[in-house]
C-alpha positions in Angstrom: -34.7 -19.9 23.3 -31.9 -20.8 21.5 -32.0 -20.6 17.5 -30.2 -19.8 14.2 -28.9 -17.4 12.6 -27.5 -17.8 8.8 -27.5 -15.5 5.4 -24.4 -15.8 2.9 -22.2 -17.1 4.5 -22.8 -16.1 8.2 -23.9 -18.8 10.4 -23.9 -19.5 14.3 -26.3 -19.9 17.2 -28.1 -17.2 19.2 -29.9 -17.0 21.9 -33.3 -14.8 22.3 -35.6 -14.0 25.3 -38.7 -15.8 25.4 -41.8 -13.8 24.0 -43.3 -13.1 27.6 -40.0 -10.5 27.7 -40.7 -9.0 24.9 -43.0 -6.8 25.4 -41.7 -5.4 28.7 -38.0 -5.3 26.9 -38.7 -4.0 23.7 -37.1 -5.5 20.0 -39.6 -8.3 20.1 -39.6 -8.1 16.5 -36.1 -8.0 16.1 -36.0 -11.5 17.7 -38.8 -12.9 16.0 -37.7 -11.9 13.0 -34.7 -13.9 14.1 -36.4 -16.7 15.4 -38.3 -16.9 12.1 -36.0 -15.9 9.3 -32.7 -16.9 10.7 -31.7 -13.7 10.0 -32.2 -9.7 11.2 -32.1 -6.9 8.4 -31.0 -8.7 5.7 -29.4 -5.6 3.8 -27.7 -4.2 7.0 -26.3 -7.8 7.7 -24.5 -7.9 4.1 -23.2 -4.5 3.9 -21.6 -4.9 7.5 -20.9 -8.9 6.2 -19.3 -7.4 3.0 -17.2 -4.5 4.5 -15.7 -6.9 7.4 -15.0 -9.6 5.3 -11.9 -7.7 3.3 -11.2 -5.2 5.8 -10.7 -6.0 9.6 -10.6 -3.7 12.4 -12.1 -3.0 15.3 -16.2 -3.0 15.4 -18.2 -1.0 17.9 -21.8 -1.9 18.4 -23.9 0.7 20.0 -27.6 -0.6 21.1 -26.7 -4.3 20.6 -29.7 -5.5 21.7 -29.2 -9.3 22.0 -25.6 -9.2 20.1 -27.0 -9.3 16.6 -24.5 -7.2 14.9 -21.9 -8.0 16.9 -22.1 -11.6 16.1 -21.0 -10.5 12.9 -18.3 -8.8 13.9 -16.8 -11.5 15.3 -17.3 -14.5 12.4 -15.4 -12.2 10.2 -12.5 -12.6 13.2 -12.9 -8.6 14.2 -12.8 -7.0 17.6 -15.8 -5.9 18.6 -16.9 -3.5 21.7 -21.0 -4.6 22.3 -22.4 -2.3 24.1 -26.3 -2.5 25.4 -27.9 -0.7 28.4 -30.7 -3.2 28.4 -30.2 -6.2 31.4 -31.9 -8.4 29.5 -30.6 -7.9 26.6 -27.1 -7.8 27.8 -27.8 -11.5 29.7 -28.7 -13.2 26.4 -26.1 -11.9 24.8 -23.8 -12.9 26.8 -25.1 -16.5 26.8 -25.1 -16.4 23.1 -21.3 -15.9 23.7 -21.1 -18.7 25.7 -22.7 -21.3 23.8 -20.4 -20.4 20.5 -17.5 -20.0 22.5 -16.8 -16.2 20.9 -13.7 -14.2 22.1 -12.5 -10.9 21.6 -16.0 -8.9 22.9 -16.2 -6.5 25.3 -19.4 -6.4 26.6 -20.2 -2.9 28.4 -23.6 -2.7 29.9 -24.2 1.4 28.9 -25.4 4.0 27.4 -23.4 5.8 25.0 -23.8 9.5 25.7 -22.3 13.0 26.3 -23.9 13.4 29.4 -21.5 12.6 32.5 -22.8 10.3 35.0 -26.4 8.9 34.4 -29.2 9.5 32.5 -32.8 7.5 32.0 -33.6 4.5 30.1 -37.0 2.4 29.2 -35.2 -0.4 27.9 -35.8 0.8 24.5 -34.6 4.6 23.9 -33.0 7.7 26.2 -34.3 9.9 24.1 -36.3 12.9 25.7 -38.8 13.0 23.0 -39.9 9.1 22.7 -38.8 8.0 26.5 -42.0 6.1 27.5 -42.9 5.9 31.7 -42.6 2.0 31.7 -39.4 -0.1 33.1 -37.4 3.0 33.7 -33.9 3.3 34.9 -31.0 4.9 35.3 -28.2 3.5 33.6 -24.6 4.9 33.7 -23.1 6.6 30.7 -19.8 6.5 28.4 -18.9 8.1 25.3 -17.5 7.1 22.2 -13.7 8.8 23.0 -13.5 7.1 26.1 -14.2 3.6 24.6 -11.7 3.3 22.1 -8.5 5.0 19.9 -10.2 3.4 16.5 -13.0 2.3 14.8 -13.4 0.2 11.3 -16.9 -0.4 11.4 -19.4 1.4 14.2 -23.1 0.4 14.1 -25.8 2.5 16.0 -29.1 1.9 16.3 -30.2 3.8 20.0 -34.1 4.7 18.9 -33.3 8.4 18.2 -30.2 8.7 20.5 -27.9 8.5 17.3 -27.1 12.3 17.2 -25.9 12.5 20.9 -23.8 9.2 20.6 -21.8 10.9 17.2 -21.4 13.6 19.3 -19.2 12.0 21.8 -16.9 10.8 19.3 -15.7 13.7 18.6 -12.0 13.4 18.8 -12.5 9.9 16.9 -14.2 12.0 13.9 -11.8 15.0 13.6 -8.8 12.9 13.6 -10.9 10.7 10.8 -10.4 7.5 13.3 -13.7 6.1 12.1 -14.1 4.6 8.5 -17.3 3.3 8.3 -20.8 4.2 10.4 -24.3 2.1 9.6 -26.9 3.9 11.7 -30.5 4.5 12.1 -31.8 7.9 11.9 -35.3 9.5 13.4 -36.3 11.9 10.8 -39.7 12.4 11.9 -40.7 12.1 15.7 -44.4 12.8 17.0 -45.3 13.4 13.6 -42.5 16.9 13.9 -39.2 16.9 11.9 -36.3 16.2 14.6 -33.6 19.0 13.7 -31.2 17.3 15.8 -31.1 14.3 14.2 -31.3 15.5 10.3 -28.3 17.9 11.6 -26.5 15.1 12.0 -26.4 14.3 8.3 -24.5 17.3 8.0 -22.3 17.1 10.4 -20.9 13.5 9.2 -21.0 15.1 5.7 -18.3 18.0 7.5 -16.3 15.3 8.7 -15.6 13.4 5.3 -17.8 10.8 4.8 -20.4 10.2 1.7 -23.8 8.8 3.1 -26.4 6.5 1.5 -29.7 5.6 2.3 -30.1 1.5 2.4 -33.2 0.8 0.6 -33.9 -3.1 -0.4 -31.3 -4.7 -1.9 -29.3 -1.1 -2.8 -28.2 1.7 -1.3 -28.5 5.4 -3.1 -26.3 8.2 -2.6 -27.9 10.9 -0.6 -26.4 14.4 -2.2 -28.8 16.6 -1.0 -29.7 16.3 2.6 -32.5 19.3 2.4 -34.4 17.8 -1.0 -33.8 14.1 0.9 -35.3 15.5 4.0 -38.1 16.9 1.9 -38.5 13.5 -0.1 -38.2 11.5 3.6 -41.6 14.0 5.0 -43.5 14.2 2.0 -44.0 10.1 2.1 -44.8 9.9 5.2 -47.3 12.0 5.4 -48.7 11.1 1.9 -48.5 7.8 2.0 -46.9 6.5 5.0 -49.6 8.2 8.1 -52.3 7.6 5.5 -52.0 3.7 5.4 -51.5 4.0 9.3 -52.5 6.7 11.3 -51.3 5.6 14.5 -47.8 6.1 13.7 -46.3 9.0 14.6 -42.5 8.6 14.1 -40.7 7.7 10.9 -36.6 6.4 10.0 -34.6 5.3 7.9 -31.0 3.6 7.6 -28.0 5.1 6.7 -24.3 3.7 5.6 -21.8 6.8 6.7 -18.2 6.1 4.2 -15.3 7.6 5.2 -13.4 9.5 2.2 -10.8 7.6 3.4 -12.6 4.5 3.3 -13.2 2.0 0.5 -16.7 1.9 -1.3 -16.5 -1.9 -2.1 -20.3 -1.7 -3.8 -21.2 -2.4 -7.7 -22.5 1.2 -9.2 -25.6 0.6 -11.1 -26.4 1.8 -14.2 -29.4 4.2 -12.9 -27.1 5.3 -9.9 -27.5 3.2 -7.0 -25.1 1.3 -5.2 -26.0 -2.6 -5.2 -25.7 -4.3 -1.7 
């Protein structure tokens, strides 16, 4: 299916698998929401949107899915690594490519990891802890150092992976290579707290950057992980799992700024950050 995407300023055409791969693929509601809306996470789209539009640089985009975010990348004229383990996934991004006539992508069918050689993949997440038995394969791995010398803008959204994929860029982090990270974290998964991936807060903190949690339409500076962590658990299980007890993970979405980086967004007057 072929359909549009436009927000702001940000148009072009993208093509989606048809629903009967959905469900055997995963993100089926990242491309109806696309199909529908004409557009995918509307506050993610204009902070990336914003950000790329005065500043250019190289943009990585870890877990592409069907190119979404990458797409971006490239109307705001950047370089942009797309990287996507999923072979479906990967084939209609590449056909979105095509019918726009985009340049400067490298697509690199993946998994961006620490481990060395291979590691296992449902289409949707490698991660130990959520990895379900259907459409599984083994899918060769990279990491972030061996990928690039710089990054503007990285996006990651790997269903819980995140912590493993900062990991290997190490070398890209200490030498403060990276300016600006929009990710996905897995707070809660199987109804447990994941320490790995609330660690990971901390560790982006050690390496210079400021985070804020994207909440609709602003962002808010987190400045305690541990009471934010606190906060994140305490609604989930007191409202969240409540409304819908068959859930039994829980995320949220994160903009990482470098120190060295730019914060190009209006300060509120009660604190937050709008987008």
């Amino acid at each position: 299916m072929i359909t549009d995407v436009e927000f702001n300023d940000v148009k072009f055409k993208m093509c989606i698998p048809p629903v009967n791969l959905h469900n055997s693929y995963h993100a089926g509601n990242v491309q109806s929401e696309i199909f529908h809306n004409k557009v995918w996470a509307l506050d993610e789209s204009n902070i990336m949107n914003k950000i790329l539009k005065q500043f250019k640089g190289p943009v990585i985009d870890v877990g592409s899915n069907t190119g979404y975010f990458s797409f971006i990348g490239l109307i705001n004229e950047c370089p942009v690594i797309s990287i996507e383990a999923n072979p479906i996934h990967t084939e209609y991004l590449e056909k979105t490519i095509a019918i726009n006539n985009f340049s400067n992508i490298q697509h690199i069918e993946k998994f961006v990891s620490t481990n060395k050689g291979e590691c296992n993949f449902d289409g949707w997440t490698g991660n130990d802890k959520l990895i379900s038995n259907d459409n599984n394969m083994m899918v060769k791995c990279i990491s972030l150092d061996e990928l690039c010398d710089e990054c503007l803008f990285l996006k990651i959204d790997v269903e819980g992976n995140e912590p493993d994929v900062i990991k290997s860029a190490k070398n890209l982090l200490e030498q403060s290579k990276i300016k600006y990270i929009m990710f996905e974290i897995t707070y809660l998964m199987n109804d447990v707290l994941d320490n790995e991936n609330i660690d990971m807060l901390s560790v982006l903190n050690n390496y210079g950057f400021t985070l804020y949690e994207i909440t609709p339409g602003n962002m808010n500076e987190i400045i305690d992980i541990k009471n934010k962590v606190n906060k994140w658990e305490w609604e989930y299980f007191n409202h969240h799992k409540k409304a819908n007890p068959s859930i039994t993970n829980a995320g949220s979405n994160i903009l990482a700024i470098h120190n060295s980086a730019v914060n190009i967004f209006t300060k509120n007057k009660n604190g937050s950050y709008h987008i």
